[in-house]
C-alpha positions as CSV (number, residue, x, y, z in Angstrom):
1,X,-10.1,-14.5,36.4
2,X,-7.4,-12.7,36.3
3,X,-6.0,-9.1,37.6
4,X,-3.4,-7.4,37.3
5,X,-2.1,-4.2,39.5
6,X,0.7,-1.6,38.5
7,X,4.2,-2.0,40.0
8,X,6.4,-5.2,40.4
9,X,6.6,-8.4,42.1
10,X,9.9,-9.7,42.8
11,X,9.7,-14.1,43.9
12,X,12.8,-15.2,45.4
13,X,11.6,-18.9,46.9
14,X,14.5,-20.5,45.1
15,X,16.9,-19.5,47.8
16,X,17.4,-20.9,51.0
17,X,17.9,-18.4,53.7
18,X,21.7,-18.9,54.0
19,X,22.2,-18.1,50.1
20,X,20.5,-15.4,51.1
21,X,22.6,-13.7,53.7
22,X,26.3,-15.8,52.9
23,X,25.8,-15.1,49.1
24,X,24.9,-11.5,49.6
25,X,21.6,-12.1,47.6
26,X,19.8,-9.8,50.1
27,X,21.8,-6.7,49.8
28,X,22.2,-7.1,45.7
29,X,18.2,-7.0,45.9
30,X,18.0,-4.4,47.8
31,X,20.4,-2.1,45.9
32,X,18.7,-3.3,42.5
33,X,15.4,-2.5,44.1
34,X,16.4,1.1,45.4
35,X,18.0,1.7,41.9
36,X,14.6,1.4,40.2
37,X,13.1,3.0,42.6
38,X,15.2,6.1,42.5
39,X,16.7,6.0,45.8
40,X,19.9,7.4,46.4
41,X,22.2,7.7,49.1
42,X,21.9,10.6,51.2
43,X,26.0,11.1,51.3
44,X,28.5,9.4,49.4
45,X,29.9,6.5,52.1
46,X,31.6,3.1,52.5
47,X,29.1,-0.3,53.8
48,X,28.6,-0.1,57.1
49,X,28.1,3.7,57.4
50,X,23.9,4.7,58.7
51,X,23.6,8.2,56.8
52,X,20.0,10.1,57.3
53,X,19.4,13.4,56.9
54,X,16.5,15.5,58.6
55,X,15.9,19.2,57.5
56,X,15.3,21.6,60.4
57,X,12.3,24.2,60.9
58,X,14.5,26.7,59.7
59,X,15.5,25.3,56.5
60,X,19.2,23.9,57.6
61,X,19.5,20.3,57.1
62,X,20.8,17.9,59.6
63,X,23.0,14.6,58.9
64,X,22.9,11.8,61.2
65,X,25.8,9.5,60.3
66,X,26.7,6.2,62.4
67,X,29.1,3.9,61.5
68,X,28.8,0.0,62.6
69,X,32.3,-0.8,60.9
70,X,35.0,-2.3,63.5
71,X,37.2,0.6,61.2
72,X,37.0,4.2,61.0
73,X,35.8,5.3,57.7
74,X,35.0,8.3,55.5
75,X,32.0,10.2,54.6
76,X,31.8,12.6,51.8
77,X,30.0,15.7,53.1
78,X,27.7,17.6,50.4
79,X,29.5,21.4,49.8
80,X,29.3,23.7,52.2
81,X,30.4,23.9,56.1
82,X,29.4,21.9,59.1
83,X,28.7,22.2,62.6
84,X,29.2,18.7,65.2
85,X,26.3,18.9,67.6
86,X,28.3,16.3,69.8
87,X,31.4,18.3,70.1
88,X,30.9,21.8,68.4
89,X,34.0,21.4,65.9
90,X,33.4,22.6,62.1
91,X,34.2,20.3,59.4
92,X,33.5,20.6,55.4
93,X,34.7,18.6,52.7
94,X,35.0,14.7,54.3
95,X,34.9,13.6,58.1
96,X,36.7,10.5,59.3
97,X,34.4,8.6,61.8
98,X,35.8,6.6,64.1
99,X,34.9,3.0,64.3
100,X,31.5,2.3,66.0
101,X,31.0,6.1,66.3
102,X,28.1,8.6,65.7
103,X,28.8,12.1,64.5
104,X,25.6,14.8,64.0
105,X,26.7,17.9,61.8
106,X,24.1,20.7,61.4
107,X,24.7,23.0,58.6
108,X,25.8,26.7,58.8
109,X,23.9,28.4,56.5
């Protein structure tokens, strides 16, 4: 007998685990899978770069942003204007973070 359930089943037995991490097998999967799924990015940034975002009790959102590059790199920040809760400076537009670096930006509004 047999039965079937909604969704998707992905098989990928025909690799061997190195294909999987030297071909970059893994992370194509995982993009293809968030892509049907509808999951975006939370900010626009390069490989390497952690972005979550947490919405406060009063409405403002919070974005946690880490970088685990050996290079500094850029993060798009949605519009508006920014406060560090690390080292109270104000940013809008893009923020450079340093490499292996965590910034946390509240917004004003």
């Amino acid at each position: 007998m047999q039965q079937s359930f909604p969704g998707k089943l992905l098989y990928g037995g025909d690799y061997t685990p190195e294909q999987w991490t030297e071909d970059g097998l893994i992370g194509k999967l995982i993009e293809e899978v968030c892509r049907e799924a509808g999951v975006e990015p939370v900010l626009a940034a390069s490989r390497g770069v952690e972005t979550t975002k947490r919405v406060r009790a009063d409405g403002r959102a919070v974005y946690f942003l880490l970088n685990h590059n050996e290079q500094p790199q850029q993060v798009t920040l949605p519009e508006g204007i920014f406060r560090s809760l690390l080292d109270d400076r104000v940013v809008q537009g893009a923020v450079e973070i340093e490499a292996r670096d965590v910034m946390v930006l509240h917004s004003s509004k």
